[in-house]
ROZA-170706 format. One record per residue (C-alpha): residue number from 0; residue in one letter; x, y, z negated. Coordinates in nm, 4 decimals, decimal comma. Layout:
BEGIN
gukol NUM	zakol A	xx X	yy Y	zz Z;
...
REM end
This chain:
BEGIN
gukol 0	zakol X	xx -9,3351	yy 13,0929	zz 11,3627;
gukol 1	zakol X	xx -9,0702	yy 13,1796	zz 11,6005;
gukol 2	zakol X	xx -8,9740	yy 13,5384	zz 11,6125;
gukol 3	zakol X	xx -8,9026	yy 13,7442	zz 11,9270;
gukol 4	zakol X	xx -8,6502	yy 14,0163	zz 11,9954;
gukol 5	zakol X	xx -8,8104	yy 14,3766	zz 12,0323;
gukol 6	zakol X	xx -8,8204	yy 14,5127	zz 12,3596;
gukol 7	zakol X	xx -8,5411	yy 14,7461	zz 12,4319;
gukol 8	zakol X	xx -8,6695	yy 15,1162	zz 12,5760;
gukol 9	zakol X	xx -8,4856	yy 15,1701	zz 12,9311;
gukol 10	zakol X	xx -8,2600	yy 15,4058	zz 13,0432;
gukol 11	zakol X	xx -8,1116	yy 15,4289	zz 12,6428;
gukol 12	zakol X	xx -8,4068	yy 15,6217	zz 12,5487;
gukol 13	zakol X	xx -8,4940	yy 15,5840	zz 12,1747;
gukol 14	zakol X	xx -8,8403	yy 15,4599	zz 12,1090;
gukol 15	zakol X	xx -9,1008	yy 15,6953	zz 12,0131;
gukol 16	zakol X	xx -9,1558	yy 15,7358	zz 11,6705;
gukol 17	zakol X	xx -9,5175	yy 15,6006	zz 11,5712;
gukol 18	zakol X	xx -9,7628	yy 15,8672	zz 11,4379;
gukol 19	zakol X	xx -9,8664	yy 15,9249	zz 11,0560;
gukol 20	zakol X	xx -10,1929	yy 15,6909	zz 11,0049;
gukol 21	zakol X	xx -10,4419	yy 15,9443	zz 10,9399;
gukol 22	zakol X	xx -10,7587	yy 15,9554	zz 10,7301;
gukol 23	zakol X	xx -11,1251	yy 15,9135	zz 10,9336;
gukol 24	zakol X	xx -11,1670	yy 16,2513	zz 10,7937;
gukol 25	zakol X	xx -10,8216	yy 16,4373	zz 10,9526;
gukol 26	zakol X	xx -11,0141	yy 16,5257	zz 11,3139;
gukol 27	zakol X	xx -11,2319	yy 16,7088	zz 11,1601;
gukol 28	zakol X	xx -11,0530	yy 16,9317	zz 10,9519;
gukol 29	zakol X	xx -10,8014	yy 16,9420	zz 11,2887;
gukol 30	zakol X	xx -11,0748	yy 17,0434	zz 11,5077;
gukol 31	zakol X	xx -11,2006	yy 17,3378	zz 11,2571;
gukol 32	zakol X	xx -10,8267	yy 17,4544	zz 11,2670;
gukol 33	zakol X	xx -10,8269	yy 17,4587	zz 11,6094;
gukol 34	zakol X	xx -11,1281	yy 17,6058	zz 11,6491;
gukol 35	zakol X	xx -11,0508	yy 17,8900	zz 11,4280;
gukol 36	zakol X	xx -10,7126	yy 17,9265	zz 11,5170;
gukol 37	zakol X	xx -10,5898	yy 17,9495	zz 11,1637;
gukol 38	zakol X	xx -10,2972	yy 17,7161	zz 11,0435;
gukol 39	zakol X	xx -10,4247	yy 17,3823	zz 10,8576;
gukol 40	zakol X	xx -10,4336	yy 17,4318	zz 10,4556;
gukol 41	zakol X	xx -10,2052	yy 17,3252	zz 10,2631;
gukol 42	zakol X	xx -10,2340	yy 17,1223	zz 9,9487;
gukol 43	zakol X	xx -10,1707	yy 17,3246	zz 9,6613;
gukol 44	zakol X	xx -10,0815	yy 17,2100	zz 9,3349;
gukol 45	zakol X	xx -10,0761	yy 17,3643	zz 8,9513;
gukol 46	zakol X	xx -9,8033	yy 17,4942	zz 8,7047;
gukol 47	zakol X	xx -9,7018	yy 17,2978	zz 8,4742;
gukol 48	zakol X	xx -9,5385	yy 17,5014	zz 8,1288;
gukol 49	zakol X	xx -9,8275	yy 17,7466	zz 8,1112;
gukol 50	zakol X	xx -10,1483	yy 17,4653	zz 8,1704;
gukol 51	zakol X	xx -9,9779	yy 17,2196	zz 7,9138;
gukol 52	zakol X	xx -9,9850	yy 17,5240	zz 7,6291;
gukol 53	zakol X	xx -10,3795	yy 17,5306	zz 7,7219;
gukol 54	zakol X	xx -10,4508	yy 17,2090	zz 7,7188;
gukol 55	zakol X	xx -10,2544	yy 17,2101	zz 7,3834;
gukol 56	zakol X	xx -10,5200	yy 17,5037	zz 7,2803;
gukol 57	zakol X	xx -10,7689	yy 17,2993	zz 7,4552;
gukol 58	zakol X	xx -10,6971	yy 16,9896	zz 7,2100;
gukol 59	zakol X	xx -10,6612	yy 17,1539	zz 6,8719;
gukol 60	zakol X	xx -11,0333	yy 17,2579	zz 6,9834;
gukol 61	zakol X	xx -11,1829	yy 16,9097	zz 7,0438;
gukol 62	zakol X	xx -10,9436	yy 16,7677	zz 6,6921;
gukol 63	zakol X	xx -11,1123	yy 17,0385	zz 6,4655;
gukol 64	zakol X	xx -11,4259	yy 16,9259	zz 6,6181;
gukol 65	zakol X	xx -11,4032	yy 16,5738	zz 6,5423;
gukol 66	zakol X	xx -11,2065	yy 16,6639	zz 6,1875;
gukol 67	zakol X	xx -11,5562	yy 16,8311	zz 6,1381;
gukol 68	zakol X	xx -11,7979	yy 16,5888	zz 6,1903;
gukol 69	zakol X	xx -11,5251	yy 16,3242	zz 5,9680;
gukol 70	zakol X	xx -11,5846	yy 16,6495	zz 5,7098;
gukol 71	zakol X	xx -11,2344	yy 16,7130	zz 5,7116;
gukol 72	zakol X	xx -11,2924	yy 17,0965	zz 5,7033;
gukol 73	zakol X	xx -10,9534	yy 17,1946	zz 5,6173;
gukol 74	zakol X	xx -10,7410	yy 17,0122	zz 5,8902;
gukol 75	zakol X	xx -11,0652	yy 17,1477	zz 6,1332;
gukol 76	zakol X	xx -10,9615	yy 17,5037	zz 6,0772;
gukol 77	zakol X	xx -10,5678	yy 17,4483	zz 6,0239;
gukol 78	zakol X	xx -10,6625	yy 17,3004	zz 6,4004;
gukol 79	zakol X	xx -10,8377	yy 17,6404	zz 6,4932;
gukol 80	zakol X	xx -10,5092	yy 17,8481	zz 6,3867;
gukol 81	zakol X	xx -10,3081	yy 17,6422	zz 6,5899;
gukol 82	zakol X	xx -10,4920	yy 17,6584	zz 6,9040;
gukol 83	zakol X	xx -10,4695	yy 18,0597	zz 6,8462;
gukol 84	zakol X	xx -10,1223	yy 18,0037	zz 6,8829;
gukol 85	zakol X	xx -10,1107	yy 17,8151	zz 7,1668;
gukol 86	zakol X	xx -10,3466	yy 18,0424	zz 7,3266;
gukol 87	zakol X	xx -10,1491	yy 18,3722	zz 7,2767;
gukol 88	zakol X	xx -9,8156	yy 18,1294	zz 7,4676;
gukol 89	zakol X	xx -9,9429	yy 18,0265	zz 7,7446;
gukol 90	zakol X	xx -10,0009	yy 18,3413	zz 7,8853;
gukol 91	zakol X	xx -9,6856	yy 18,4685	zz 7,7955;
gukol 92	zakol X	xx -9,5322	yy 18,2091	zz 7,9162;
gukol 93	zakol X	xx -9,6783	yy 18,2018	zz 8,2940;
gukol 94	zakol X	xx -9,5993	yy 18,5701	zz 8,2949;
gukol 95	zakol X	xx -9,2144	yy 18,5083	zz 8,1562;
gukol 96	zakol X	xx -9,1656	yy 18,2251	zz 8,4875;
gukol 97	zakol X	xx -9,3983	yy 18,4179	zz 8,6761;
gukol 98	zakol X	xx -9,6533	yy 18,1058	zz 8,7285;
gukol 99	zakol X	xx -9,9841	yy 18,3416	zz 8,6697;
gukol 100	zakol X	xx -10,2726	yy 18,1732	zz 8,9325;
gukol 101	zakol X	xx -10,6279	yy 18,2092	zz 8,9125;
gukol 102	zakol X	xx -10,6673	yy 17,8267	zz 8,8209;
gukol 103	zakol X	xx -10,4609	yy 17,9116	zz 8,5113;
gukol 104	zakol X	xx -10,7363	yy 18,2280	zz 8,4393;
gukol 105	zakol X	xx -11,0194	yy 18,0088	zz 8,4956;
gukol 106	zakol X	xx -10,8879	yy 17,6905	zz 8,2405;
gukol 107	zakol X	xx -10,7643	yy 17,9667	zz 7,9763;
gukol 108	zakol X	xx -11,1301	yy 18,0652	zz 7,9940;
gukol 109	zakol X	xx -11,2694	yy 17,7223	zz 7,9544;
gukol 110	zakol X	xx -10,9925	yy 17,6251	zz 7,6930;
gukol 111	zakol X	xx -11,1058	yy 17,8866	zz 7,4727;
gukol 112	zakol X	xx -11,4470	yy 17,8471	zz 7,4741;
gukol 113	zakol X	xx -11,4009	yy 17,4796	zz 7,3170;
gukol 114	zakol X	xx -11,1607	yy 17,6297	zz 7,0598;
gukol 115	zakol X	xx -11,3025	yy 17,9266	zz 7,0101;
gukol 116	zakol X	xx -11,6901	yy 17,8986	zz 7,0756;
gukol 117	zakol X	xx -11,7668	yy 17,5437	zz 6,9777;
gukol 118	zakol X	xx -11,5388	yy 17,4388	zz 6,7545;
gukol 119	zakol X	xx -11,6007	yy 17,7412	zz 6,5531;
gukol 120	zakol X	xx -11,9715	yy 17,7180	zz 6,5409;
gukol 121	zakol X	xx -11,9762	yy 17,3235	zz 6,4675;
gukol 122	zakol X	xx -11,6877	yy 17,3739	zz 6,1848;
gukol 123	zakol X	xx -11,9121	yy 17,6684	zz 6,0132;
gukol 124	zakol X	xx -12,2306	yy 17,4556	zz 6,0612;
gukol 125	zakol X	xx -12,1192	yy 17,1581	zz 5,8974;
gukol 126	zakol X	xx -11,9790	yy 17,2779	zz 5,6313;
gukol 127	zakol X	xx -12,1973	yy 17,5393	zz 5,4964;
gukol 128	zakol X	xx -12,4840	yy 17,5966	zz 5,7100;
gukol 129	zakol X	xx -12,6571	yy 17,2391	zz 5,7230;
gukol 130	zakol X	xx -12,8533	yy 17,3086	zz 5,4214;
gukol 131	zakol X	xx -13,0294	yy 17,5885	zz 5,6118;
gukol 132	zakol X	xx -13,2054	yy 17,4063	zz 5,8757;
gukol 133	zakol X	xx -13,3107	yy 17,6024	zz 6,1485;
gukol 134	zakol X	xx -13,2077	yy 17,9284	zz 6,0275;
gukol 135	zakol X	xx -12,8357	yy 17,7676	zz 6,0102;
gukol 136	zakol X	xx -12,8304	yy 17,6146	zz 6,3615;
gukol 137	zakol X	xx -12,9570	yy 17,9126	zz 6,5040;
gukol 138	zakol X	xx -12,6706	yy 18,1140	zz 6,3827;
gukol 139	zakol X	xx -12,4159	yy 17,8812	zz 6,4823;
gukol 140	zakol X	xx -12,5814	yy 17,9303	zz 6,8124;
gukol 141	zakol X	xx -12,5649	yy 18,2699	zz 6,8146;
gukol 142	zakol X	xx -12,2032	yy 18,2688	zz 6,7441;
gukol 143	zakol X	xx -12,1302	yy 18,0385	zz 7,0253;
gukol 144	zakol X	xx -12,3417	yy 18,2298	zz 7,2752;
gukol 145	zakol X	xx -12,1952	yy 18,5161	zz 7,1664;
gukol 146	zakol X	xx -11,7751	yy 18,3467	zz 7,2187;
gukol 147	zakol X	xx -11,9293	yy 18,2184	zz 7,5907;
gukol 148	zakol X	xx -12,0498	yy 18,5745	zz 7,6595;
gukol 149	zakol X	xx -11,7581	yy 18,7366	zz 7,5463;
gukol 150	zakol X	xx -11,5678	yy 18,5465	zz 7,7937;
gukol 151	zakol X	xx -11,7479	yy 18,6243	zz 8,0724;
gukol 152	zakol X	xx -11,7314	yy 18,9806	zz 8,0397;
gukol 153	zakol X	xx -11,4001	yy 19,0049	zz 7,9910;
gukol 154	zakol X	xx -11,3231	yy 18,7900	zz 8,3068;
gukol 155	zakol X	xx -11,5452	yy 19,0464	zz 8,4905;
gukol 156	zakol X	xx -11,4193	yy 19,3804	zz 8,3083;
gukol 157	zakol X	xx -11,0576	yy 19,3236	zz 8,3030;
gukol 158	zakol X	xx -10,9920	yy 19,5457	zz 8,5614;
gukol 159	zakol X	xx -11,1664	yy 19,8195	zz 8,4668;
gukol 160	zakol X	xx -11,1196	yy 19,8472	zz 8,0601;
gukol 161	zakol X	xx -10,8881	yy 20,0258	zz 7,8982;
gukol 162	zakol X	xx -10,5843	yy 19,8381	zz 7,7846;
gukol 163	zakol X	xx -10,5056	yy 19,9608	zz 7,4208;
gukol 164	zakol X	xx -10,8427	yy 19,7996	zz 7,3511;
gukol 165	zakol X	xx -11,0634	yy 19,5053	zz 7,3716;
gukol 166	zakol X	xx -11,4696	yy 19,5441	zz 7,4500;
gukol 167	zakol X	xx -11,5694	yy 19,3838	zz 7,1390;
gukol 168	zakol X	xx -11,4018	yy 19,1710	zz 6,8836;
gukol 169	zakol X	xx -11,1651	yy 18,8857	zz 7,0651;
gukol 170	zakol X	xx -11,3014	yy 18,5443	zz 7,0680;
gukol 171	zakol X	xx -10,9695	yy 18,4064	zz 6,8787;
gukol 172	zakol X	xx -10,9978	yy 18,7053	zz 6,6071;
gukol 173	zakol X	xx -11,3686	yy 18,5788	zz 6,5630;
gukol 174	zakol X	xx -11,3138	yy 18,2247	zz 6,5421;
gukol 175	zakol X	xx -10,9739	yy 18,3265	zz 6,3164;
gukol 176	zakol X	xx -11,2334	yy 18,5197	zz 6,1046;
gukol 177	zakol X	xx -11,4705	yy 18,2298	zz 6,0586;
gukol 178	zakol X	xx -11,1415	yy 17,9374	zz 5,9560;
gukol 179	zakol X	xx -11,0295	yy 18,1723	zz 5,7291;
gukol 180	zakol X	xx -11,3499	yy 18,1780	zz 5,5277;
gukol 181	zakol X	xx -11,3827	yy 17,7567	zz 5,5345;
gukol 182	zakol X	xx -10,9731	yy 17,7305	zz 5,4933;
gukol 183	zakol X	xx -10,9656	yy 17,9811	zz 5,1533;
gukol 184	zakol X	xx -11,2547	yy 17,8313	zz 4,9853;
gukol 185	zakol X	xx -11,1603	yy 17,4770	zz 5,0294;
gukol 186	zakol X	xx -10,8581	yy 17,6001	zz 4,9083;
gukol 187	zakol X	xx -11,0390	yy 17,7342	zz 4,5868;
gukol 188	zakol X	xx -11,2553	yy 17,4287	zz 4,5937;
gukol 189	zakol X	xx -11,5614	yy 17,6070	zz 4,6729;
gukol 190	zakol X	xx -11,8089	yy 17,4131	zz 4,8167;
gukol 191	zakol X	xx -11,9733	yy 17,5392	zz 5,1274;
gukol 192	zakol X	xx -12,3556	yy 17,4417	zz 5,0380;
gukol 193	zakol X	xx -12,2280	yy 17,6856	zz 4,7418;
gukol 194	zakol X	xx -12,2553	yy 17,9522	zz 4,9507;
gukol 195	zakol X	xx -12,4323	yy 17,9197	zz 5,2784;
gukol 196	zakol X	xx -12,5643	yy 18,2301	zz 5,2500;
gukol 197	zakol X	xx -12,2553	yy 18,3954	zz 5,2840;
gukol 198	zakol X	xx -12,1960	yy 18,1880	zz 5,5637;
gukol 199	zakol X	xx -12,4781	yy 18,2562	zz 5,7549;
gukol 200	zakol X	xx -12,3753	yy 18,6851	zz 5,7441;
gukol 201	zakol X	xx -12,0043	yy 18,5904	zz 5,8509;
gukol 202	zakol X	xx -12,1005	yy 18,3933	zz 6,1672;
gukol 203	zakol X	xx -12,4187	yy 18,6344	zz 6,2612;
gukol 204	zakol X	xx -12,0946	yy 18,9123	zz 6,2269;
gukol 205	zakol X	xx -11,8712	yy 18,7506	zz 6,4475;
gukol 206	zakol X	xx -12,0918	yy 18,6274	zz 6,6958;
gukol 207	zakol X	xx -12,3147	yy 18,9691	zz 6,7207;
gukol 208	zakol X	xx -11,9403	yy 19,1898	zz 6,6959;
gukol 209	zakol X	xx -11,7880	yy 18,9836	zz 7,0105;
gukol 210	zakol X	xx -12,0747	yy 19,1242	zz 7,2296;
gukol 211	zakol X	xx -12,0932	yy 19,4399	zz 7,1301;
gukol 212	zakol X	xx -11,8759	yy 19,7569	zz 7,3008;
gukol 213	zakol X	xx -11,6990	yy 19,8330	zz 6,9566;
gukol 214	zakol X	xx -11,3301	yy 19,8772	zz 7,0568;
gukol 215	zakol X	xx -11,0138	yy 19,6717	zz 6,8992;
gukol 216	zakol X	xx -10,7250	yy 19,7548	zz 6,9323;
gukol 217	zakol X	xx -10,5191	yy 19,5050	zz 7,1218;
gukol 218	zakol X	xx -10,1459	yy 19,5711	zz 7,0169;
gukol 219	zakol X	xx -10,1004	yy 19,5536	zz 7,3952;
gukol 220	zakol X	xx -9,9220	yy 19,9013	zz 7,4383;
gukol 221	zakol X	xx -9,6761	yy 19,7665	zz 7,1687;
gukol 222	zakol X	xx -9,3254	yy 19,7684	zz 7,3559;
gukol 223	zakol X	xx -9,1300	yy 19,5360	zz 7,2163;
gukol 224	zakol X	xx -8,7951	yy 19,6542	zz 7,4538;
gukol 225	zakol X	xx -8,8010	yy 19,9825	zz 7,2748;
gukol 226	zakol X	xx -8,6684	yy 20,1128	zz 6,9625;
gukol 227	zakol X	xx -8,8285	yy 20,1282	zz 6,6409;
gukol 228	zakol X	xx -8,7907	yy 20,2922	zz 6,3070;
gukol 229	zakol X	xx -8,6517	yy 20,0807	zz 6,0490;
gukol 230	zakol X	xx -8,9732	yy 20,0837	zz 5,8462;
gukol 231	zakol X	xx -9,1352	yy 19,8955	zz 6,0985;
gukol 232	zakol X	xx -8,8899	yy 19,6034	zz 6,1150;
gukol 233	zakol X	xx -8,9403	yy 19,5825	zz 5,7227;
gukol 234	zakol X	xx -9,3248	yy 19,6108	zz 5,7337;
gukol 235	zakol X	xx -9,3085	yy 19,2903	zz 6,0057;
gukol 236	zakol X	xx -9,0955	yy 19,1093	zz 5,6932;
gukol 237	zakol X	xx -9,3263	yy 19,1942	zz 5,4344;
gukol 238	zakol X	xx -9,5929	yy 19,0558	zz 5,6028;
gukol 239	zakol X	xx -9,4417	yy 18,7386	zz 5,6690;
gukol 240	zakol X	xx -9,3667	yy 18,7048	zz 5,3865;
gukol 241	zakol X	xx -9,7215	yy 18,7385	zz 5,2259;
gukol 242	zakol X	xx -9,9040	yy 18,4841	zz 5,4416;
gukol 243	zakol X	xx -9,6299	yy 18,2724	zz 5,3614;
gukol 244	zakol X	xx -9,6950	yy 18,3431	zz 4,9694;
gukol 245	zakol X	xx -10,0889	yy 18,1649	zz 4,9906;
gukol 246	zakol X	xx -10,1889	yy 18,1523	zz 5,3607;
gukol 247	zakol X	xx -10,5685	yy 18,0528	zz 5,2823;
gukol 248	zakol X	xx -10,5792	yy 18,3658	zz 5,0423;
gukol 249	zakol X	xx -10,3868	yy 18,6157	zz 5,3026;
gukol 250	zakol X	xx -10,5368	yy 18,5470	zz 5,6389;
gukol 251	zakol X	xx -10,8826	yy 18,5676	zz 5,5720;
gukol 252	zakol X	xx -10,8592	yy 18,9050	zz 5,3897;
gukol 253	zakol X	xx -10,6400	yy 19,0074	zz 5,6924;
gukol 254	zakol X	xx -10,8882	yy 18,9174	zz 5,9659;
gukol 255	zakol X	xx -11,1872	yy 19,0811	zz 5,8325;
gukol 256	zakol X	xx -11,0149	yy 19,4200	zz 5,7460;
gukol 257	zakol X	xx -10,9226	yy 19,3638	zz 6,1763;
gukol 258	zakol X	xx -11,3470	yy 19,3061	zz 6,2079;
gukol 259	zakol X	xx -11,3922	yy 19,5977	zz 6,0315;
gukol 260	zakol X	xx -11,0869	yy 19,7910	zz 6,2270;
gukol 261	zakol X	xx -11,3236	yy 19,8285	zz 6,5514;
gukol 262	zakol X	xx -11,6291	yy 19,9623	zz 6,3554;
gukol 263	zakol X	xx -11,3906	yy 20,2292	zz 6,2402;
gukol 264	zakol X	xx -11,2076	yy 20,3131	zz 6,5292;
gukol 265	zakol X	xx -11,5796	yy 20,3423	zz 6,7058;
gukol 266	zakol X	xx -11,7145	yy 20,5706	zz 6,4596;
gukol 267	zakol X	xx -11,3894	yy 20,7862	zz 6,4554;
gukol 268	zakol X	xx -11,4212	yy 20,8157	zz 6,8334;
gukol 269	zakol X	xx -11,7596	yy 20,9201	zz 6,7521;
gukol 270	zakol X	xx -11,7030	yy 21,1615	zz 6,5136;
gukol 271	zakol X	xx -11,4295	yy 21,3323	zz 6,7452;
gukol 272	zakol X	xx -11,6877	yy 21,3815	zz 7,0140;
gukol 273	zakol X	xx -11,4938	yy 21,0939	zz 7,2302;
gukol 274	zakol X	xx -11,6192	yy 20,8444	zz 7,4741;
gukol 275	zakol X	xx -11,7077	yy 20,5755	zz 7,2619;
gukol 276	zakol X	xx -11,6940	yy 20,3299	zz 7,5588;
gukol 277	zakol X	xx -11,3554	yy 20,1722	zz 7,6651;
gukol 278	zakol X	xx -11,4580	yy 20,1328	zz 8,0337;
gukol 279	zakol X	xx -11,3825	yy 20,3330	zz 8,3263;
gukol 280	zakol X	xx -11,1424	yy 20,5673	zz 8,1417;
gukol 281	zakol X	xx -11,0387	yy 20,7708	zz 8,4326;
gukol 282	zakol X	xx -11,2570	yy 20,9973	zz 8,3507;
gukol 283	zakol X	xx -11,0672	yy 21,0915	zz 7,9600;
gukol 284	zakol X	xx -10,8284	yy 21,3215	zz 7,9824;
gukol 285	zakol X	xx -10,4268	yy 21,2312	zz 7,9607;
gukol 286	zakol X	xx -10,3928	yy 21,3093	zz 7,6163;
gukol 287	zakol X	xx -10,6087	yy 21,0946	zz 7,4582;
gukol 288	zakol X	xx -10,5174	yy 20,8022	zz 7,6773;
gukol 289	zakol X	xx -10,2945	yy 20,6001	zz 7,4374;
gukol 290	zakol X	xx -10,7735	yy 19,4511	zz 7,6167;
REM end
């Protein structure tokens, strides 16, 4: 097929440059603009380095599900630890290259409820709290309710709770609380239909403490650019150095004396005649201010 030379423009004008092809959907969002006389949005994208830590978080959740249903209860909670770390990076990270956005709030959220509500709740059940039948189920339940409701509040309280503490025991501490019991007694090779009993009391605990007010203390006020005495550095040491002795033994002993930390420092506050509520704390006085 012959081929034919492109009309030249006249006068040595350049030719017009043909316009964008545009979706069937562009005039409308055009017209709206113009309409409204506000600029057309923008797409907007996500962060990178702080999402990929939560989807990390995010996976450890789903593996130690599927390690528990394959009964592989020890690489299920080794799983739960993990995302616990991940978790306590990625917001540390966003705020270090300042990429904080609500999306990353919202899939935080979301993360840990899979790592921290379900994953808990389906570890715990399998291994120990089959046997049980409804009574078991039902308490697995109640821990995961409690993880999704713990969430929630804290997404709606953040702004008005006092810092130093958290309204009820942290979703990570709880789920930390109930690993540690599967991960030491597979570790003593202690069968969880041993004990399902036992079992039953630690997730009614957790899930019951994460929705009540009893303060914890969030080691948020901690300033790490400051001084400190030299007994401090060697206390951080020691303790290193005793998870790293028998981890399964260490951590679980470490987390509940942190679950029973809150119903201490609420009857303390008690006893002193002090609010025993962490929110609105405008109202305490300046000396005994101190998530």
């Amino acid at each position: 097929m012959a081929k034919f030379p492109r009309r030249r423009p006249k006068n040595g004008t350049t030719p017009i440059a043909k316009a964008p092809r545009r979706t069937p959907f562009a005039r409308f969002a055009r017209k709206k603009a113009e309409r409204t006389g506000e600029p057309r949005p923008r797409s907007r994208g996500i962060y990178l380095l702080p999402n990929a830590f939560t989807t990390g978080a995010l996976f450890c959740g789903f593996y130690a599900i599927v390690m528990a249903m394959n009964q592989r209860f020890e690489h299920a909670a080794w799983a739960i630890f993990v995302a616990m770390l991940l978790d306590g990076l990625d917001g540390r990270v966003a705020r270090l290259t300042n990429t904080q956005s609500e999306f990353g709030a919202q899939y935080d959220s979301l993360s840990d409820m899979v790592s921290f509500g379900a994953a808990p709740a389906l570890v715990i059940y399998e291994w120990s709290l089959r046997g049980l039948g409804k009574l078991g189920w039902i308490a697995a339940f109640v821990y995961c309710a409690g993880a999704a409701l713990r969430l929630a509040r804290f997404n709606t309280n953040i702004a008005v709770v006092d810092k130093r503490y958290f309204q009820g025991m942290p979703s990570p501490s709880a789920a930390a609380l109930v690993a540690g019991l599967v991960l030491m007694m597979v570790d003593l090779d202690v069968k969880g239909t041993d004990m399902p009993w036992f079992s039953w009391g630690i997730a009614l605990f957790a899930g019951l403490t994460m929705v009540t007010n009893v303060p914890f203390y969030s080691f948020k006020d901690v300033n790490f650019r400051k001084s400190v005495p030299f007994i401090t550095v060697f206390l951080i040491a020691l303790a290193f150095a005793l998870v790293s002795l028998d981890p399964p033994k260490v951590m679980f002993p470490l987390f509940v004396l942190y679950g029973l930390s809150g119903y201490l420092v609420f009857f303390a506050r008690l006893a002193k005649g002090k609010p025993v509520s962490i929110v609105q704390v405008d109202e305490e006085p300046e000396e005994d201010e101190g998530r």
